[in-house]
Structures are given as C-alpha cells and as structure tokens.
C-alpha positions in Angstrom: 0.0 0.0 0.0 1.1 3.5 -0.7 2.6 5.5 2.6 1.1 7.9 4.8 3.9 9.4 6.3 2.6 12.3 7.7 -0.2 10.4 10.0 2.5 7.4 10.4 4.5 10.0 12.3 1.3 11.3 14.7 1.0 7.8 15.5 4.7 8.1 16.4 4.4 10.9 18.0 1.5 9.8 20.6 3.2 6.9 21.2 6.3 8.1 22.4 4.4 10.1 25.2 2.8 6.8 26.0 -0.9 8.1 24.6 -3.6 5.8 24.7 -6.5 6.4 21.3 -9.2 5.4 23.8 -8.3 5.7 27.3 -5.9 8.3 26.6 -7.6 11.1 25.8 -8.9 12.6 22.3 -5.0 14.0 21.5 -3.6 11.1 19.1 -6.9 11.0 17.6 -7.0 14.5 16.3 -3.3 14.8 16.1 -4.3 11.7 13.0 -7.3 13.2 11.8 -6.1 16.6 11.3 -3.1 15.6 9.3 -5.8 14.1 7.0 -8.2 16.6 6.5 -5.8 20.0 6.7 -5.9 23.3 9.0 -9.5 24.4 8.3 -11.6 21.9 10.0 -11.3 21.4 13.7 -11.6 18.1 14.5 -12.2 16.2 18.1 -13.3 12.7 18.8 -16.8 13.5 18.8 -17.7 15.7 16.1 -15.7 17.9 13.3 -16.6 21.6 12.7 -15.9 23.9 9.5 -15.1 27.9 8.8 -18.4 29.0 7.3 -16.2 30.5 4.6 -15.1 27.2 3.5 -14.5 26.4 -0.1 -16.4 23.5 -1.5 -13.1 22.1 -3.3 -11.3 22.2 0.2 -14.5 20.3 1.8 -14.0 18.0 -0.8 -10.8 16.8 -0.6 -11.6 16.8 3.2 -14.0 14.3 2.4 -11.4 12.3 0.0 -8.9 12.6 3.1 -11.5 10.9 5.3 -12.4 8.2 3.3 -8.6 7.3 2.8 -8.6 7.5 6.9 -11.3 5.1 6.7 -9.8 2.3 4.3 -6.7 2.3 5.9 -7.3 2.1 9.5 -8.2 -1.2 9.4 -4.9 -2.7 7.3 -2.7 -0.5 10.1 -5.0 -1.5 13.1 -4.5 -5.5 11.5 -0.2 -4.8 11.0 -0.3 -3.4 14.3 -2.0 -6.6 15.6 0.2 -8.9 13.6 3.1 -6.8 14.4 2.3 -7.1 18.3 1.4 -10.8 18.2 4.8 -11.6 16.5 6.8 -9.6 18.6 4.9 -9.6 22.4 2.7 -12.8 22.3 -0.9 -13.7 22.4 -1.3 -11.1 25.5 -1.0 -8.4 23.1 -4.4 -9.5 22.1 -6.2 -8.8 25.5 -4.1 -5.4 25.8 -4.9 -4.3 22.4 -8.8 -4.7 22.8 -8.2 -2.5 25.9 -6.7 -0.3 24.3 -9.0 0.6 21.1 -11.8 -0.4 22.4 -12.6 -3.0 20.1 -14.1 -6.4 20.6 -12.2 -9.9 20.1 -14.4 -11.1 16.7 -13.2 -7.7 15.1 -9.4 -8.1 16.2 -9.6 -11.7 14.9 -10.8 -10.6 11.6 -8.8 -7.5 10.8 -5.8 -10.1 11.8 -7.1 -12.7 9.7 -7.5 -10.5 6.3 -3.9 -9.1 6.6 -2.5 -12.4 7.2 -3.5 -13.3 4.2 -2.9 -10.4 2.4 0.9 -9.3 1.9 1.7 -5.9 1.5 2.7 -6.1 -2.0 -0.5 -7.6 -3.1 -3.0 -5.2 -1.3 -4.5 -3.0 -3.8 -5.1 0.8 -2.8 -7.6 1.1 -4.7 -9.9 -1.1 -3.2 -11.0 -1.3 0.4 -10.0 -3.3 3.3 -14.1 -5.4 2.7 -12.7 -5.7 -0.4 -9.8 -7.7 0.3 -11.8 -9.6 3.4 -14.2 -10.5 0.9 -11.8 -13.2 -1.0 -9.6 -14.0 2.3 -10.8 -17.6 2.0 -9.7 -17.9 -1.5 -6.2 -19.3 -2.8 -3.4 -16.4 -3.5 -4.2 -16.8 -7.1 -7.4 -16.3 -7.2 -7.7 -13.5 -4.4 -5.5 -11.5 -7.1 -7.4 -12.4 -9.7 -11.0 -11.2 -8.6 -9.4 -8.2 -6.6 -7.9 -7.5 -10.1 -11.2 -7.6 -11.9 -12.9 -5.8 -9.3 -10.0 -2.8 -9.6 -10.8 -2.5 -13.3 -14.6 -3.1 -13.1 -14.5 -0.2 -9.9 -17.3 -3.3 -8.3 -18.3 -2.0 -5.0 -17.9 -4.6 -2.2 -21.0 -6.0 -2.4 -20.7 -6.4 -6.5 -17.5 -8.2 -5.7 -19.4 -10.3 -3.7 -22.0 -11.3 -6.3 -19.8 -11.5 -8.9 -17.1 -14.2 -6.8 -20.4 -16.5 -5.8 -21.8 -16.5 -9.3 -18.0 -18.0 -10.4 -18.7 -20.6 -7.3 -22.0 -21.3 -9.1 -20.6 -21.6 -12.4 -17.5 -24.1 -11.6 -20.0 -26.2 -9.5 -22.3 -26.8 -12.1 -25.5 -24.7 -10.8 -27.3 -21.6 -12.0 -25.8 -18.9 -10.2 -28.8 -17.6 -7.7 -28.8 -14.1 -8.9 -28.6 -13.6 -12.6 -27.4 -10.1 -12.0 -24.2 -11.8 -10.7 -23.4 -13.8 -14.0 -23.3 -10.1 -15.8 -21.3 -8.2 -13.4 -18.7 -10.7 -13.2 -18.7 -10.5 -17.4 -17.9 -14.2 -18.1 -14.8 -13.9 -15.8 -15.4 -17.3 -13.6 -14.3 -20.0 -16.0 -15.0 -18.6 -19.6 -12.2 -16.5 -20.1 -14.2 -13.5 -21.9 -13.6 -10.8 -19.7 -13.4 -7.4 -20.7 -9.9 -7.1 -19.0 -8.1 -8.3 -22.1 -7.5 -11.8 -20.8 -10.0 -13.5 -23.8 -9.2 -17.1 -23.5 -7.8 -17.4 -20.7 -9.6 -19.1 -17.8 -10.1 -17.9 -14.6 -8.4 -19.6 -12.0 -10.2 -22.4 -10.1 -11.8 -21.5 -7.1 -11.2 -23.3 -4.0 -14.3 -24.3 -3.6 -15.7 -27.2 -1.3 -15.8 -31.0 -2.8 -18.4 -31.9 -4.2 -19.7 -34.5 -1.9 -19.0 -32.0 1.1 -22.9 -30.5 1.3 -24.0 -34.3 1.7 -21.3 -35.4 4.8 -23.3 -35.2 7.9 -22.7 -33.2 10.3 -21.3 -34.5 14.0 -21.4 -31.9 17.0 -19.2 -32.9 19.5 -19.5 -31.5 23.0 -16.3 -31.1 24.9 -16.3 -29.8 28.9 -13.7 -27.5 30.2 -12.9 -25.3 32.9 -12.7 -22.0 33.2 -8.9 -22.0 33.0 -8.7 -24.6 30.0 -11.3 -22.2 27.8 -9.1 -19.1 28.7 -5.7 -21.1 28.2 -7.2 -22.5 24.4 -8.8 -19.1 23.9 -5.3 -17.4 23.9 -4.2 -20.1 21.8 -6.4 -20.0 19.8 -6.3 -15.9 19.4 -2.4 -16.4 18.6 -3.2 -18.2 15.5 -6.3 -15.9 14.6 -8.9 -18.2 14.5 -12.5 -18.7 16.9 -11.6 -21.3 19.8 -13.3 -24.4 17.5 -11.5 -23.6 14.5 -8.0 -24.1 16.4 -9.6 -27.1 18.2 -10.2 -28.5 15.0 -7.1 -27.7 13.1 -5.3 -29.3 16.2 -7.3 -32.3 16.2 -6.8 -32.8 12.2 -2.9 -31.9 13.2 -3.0 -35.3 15.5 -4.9 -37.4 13.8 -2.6 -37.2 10.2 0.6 -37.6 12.8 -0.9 -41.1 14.2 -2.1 -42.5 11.0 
C-alpha cells in the first residue's frame, strides 16, 4: 500500500508520550485526523466543525482525506496486531482490545485478512471489505477477482455477487442471482472478460468437494474449565482463528501424525 507518512508520524508521536487512542484522551486522535483533513476543519473525537467560509473544493478533498482515513485504518489497526502478536505474544491480544476499544471477533478478523494479504498484493484502490471478501480464496485467485474488481470499480457488495456467481458456475448450478453472471462478465471459467484476458480461464476457485454438502454433520461436545477455555482461547487468538476452528485444526494436526 502507498505510505502515509505524515499520519504514520502522529502515531509516532502519541506513542512516544505513552498516549492511549481510547483511554488516553482525544490528542492522538486529532493529532491523525487533522493531518488528514488539513488546518481548516477542527476536529475532536466526537464531532468535526468547519469555517463557514469554507471552499467546496477544500470540503471536498476533506472528504477524500477521510475516506482514505477510513480504508486504511483497518490494514494499520491488522499490521499493528500482527506486528504485536509476532513480537509480544498472544497477550498483546487482551491489551490491544483495551486499548482501542474494540471487541475480540473484530481483532480476529482484521488479523485474519492481513495475514493473508501481503503488503505487495493489497490493492489501494480497493478497500479493506474488499480484500476480506476473497480472504478464503487461494493467493491466485484473491489476485485475480481483486484485479477484476479494480478494473470493473465493483463495490464490495458487487464483488461479492460476482465471486459467488463463479462458485455457481464451476459447480455446475445456475448462479442464484442472474445479476451476478453479468457483473462478473464471463470472468469465472469462460475466459471472456473485458480485462483483455479472452481465453484465458479464470483460475479455479477453492471451492468445497463436491460431496461436502451431503457429509453429515457430527457436533461434538467437549467440557472445560474455566482455565482450559481461557488457556485454548489465547491459543487460539495467537493463531487468529475462533476457539473451535483451532480445536479442530489441532485435532486434524494429530490425527494425520498417528495414522
């Protein structure tokens, strides 16, 4: 992603004096915001006034600024994460919800995208929903629908449509909103998109097998203490995934070492 220098270093800044963005005080929040939207707004952490006198190209770009402040927040608040995970531990992850204010679910999914997400293949163009929309794709083809969706300019929600009507399509079915089919413009599987790639298929989605909607389904109750939910929650939070997910991936771990 492209830098931000000038807000990196009011990050800096509140952090050297030990600033806190919730706890702390409203300082390293408008020290951010202002470097975004300029001198003639006045900003504080509950509400943002303007000069009456204000020119509409200056609101504006004020309004650009913000959006930008918007889309990237999450990819810095996920690095941050990532960076404090790899460098403190899994008690970084209690800390940092303490300290923005933010619950575990939302921690655990910012963490999630950007893990999956290297910096050289986030596109600025898009948004952060963008990106978290094909996490659960392979590398190849989270590039190639974040690619079409960069040169289609799809909102978030057309990326969605477009990405379950190639799921559709490779599986055999009608896709269940036709609208989908159009937007994604014969990208998933036919190779006619308008994107000068004629011919060449799309990649192939990482779908589920085919026989995976008719396994059943086996719930399996396990009882723990108080100490051995907290103990696999941490865990579990270390590796940014929900407390069965890791229990899973564990057991799956085991069972291929014994057979």
């Amino acid at each position: 992603m492209g830098e931000m220098n000038v807000a990196t270093g009011a990050v800096r800044t509140a952090s050297r004096h030990g600033a806190r963005p919730v706890a702390g005080g409203g300082a390293p929040v408008r020290d951010v915001a202002s470097n975004f939207v300029g001198t003639p707004a006045k900003v504080r952490k509950s509400g943002m006034t303007f000069p009456q006198n204000l020119p509409e190209r200056a609101w504006e770009e004020i309004g650009t600024n913000l959006r930008e402040l918007v889309n990237s927040s999450a990819w810095w608040l996920a690095d941050w994460l990532l960076f404090g995970e790899a460098t403190y531990g899994w008690r970084r992850y209690k800390e940092a919800i303490e300290r923005t204010g933010l619950d575990y679910q939302t921690l655990r999914n910012y963490a999630w995208v950007a893990r999956r997400f290297e910096h050289h293949r986030r596109r600025d163009s898009l948004s952060f929903a963008h990106h978290a929309e094909v996490t659960r794709l392979a590398p190849p083809e989270q590039d190639y629908w974040l690619r079409k969706a960069e040169q289609q300019k799809w909102s978030r929600n057309e990326l969605r449509r477009a990405v379950r009507a190639g799921l559709a399509v490779q599986n055999g079915a009608s896709p269940a909103d036709p609208s989908a089919t159009a937007a994604a413009d014969g990208a998933p599987g036919t190779g006619t998109g308008p994107d000068g790639e004629q011919g060449r298929p799309a990649p192939r989605l990482a779908g589920p097998p085919a026989d995976q909607h008719r396994q059943q389904v086996t719930t399996l109750t396990i009882e723990l203490s108080a100490g051995q939910l907290e103990y696999y929650s941490k865990a579990a939070a270390a590796h940014g995934l929900p407390v069965d997910q890791w229990v899973t991936q564990v057991l799956d771990t085991a069972d291929r070492r014994s057979a």
